[in-house]
N, CA, C and O of each residue as an XYZ file, in Angstrom:
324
protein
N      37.348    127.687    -38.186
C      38.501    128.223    -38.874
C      39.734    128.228    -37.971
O      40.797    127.894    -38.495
N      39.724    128.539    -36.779
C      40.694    128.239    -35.904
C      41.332    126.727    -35.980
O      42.477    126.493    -36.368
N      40.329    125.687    -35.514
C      40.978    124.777    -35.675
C      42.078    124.545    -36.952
O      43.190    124.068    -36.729
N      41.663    124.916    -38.241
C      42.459    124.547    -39.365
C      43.680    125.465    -39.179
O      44.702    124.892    -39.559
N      43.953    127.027    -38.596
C      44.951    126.986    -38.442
C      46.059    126.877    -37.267
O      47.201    127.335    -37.265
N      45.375    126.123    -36.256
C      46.230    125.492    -35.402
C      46.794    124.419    -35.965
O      47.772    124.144    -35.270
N      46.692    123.621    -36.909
C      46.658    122.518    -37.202
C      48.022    123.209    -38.431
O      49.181    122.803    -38.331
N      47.666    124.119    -39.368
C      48.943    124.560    -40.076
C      49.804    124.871    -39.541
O      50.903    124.772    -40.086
N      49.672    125.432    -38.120
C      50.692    126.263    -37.624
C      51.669    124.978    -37.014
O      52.900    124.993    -37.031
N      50.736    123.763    -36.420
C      51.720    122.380    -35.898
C      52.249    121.744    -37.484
O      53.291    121.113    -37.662
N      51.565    121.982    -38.196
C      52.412    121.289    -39.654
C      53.760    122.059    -39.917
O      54.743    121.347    -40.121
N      53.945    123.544    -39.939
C      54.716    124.152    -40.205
C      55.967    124.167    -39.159
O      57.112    124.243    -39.605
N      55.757    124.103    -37.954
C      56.678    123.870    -36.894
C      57.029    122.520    -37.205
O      58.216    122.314    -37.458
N      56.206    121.531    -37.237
C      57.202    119.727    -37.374
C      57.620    120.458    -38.607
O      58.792    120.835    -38.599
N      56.924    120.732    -39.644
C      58.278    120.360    -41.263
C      59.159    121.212    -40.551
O      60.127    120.488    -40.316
N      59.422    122.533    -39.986
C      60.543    122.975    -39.719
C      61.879    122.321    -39.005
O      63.085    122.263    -39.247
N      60.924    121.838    -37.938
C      62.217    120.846    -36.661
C      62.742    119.748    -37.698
O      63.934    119.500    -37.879
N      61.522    119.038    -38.446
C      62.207    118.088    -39.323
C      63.608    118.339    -40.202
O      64.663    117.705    -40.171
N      63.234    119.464    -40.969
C      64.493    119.980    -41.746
C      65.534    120.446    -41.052
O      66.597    120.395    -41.671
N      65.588    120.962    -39.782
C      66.335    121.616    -38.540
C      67.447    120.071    -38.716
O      68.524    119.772    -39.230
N      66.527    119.533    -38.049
C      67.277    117.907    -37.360
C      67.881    117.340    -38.800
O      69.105    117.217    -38.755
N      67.374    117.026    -39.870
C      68.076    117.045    -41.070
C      69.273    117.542    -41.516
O      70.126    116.934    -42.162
N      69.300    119.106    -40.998
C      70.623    119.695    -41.310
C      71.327    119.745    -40.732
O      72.387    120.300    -41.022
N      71.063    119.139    -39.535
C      72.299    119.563    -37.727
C      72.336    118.123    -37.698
O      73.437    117.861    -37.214
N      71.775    117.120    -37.934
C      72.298    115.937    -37.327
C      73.600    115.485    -37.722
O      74.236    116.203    -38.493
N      74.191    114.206    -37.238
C      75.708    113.872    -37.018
C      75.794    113.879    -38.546
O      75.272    112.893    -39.065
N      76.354    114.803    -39.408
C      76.845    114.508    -40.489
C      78.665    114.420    -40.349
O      79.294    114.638    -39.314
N      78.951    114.235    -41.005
C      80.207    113.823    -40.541
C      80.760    114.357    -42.122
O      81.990    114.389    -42.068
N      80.355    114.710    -43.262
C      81.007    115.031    -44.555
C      81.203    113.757    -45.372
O      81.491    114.090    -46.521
N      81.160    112.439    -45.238
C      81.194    111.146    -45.781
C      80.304    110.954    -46.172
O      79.263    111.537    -45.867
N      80.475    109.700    -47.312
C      79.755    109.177    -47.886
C      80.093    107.743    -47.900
O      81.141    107.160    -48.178
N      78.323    107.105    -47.331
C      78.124    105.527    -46.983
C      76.827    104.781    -47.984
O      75.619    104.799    -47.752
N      77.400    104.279    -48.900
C      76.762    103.548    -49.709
C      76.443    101.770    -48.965
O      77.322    100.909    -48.941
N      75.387    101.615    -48.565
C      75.276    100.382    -48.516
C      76.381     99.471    -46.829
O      76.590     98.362    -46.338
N      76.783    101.163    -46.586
C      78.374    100.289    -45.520
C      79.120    100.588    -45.800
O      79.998    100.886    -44.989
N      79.342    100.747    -47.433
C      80.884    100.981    -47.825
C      80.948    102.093    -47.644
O      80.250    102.811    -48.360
N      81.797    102.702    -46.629
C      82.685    104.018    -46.595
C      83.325    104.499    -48.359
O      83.964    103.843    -49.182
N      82.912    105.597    -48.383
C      83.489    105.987    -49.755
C      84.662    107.474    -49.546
O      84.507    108.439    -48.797
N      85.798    107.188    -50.498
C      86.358    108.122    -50.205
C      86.686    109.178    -50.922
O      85.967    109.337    -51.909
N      87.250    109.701    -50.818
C      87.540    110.764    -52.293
C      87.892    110.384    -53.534
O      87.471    110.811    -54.610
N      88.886    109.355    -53.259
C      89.493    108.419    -54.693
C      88.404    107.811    -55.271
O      88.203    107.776    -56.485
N      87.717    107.343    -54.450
C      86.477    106.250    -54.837
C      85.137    106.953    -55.711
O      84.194    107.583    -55.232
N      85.393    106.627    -57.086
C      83.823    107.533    -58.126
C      82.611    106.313    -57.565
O      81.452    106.646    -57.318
N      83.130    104.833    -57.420
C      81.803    103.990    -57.399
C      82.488    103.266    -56.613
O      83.661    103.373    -56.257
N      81.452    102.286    -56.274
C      81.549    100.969    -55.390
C      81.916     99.936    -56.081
O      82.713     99.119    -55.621
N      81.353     99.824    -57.353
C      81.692     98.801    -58.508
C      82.984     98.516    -59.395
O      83.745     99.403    -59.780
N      83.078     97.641    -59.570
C      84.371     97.506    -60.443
C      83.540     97.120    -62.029
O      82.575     96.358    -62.096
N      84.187     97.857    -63.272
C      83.139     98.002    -63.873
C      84.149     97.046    -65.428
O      85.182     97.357    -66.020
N      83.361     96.065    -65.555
C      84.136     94.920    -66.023
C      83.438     95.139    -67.628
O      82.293     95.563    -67.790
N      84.344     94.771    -68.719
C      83.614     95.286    -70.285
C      83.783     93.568    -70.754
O      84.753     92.903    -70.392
N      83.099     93.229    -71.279
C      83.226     91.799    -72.083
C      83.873     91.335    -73.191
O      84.769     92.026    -73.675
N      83.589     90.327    -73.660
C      84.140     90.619    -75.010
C      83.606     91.388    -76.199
O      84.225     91.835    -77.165
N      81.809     91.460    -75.798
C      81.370     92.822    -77.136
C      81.225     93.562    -76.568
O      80.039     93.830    -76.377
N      82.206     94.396    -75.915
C      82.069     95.743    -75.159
C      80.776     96.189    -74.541
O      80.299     97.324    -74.543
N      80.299     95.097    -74.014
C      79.105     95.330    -72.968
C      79.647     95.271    -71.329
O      80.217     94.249    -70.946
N      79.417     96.532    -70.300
C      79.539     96.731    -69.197
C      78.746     95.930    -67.927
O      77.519     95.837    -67.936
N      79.427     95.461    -67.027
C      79.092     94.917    -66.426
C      79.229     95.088    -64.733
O      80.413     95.054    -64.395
N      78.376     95.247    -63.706
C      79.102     96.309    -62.701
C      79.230     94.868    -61.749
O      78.435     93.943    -61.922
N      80.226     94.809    -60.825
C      80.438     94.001    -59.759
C      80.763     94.741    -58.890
O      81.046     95.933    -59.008
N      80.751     93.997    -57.787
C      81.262     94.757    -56.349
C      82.321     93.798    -56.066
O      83.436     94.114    -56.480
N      82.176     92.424    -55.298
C      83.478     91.608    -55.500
C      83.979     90.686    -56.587
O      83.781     89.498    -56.330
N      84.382     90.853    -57.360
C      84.835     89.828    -58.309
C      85.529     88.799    -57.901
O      86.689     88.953    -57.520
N      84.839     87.413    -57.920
C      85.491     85.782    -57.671
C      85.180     85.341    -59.068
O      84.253     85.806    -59.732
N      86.196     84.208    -59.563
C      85.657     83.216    -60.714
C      84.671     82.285    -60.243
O      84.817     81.467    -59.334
N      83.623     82.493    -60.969
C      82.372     81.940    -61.070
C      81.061     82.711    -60.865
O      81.014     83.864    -61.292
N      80.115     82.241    -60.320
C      79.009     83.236    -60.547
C      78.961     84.371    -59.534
O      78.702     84.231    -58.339
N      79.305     85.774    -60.302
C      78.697     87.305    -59.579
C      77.368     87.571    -59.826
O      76.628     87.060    -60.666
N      77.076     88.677    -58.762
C      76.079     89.668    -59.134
C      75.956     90.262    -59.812
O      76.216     91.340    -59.277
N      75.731     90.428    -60.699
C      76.009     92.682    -62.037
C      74.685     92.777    -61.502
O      73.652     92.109    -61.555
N      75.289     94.432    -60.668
C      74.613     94.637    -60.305
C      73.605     95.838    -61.609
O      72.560     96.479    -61.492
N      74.265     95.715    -62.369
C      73.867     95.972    -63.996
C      72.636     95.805    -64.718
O      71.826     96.590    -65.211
N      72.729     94.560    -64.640
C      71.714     93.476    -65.388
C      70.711     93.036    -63.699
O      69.501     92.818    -63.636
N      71.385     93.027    -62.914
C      70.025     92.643    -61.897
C      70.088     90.811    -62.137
O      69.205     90.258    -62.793
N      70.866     90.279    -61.715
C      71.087     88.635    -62.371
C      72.719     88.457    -62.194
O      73.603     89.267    -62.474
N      72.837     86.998    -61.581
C      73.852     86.070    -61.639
C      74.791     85.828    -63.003
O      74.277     85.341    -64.010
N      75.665     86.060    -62.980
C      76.569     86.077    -64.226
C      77.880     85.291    -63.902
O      78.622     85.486    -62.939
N      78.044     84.204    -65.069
C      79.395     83.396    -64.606
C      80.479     84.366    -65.406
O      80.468     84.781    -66.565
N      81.712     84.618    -63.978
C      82.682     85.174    -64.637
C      84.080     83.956    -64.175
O      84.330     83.230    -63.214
N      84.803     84.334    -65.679
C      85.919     83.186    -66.105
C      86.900     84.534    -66.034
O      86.508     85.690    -66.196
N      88.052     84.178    -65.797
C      89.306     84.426    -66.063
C      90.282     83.748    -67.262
O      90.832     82.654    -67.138
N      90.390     84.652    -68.494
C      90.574     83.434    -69.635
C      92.133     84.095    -70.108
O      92.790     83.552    -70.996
């Protein structure tokens, strides 16, 4: 019986330090999606493009020709018309 609660008592000390180091580490108040620094202005990363039957479509950089949506999960040709 000892052994099992030496063994809770080291579980309960790591989850503690864990959550410790969780809450004290370098937070800085930002938010980093992916790299992208996000700022207060910023709701998303995406630029959120509607079609012609009002179906949404999310991009991150928009070029003419084939994007990501990151939406649909798939290559999508976009035109400028």
């Amino acid at each position: 019986m000892l052994k099992d609660d030496r063994r809770m008592y080291y579980y309960y000390v790591f989850t503690f330090a864990m959550l410790l180091s969780a809450i004290t580490c370098s937070c800085n108040g930002q938010w980093s999606v992916g790299g992208y620094q996000l700022t207060d202005s910023d709701s998303t990363i995406f630029h959120h493009i509607k079609d012609h039957q009002d179906e949404v479509h999310w991009y991150r950089n928009i070029i003419e020709g084939e994007n990501w949506c990151y939406k649909h999960e798939e290559y999508e040709n976009v035109e400028v018309k």
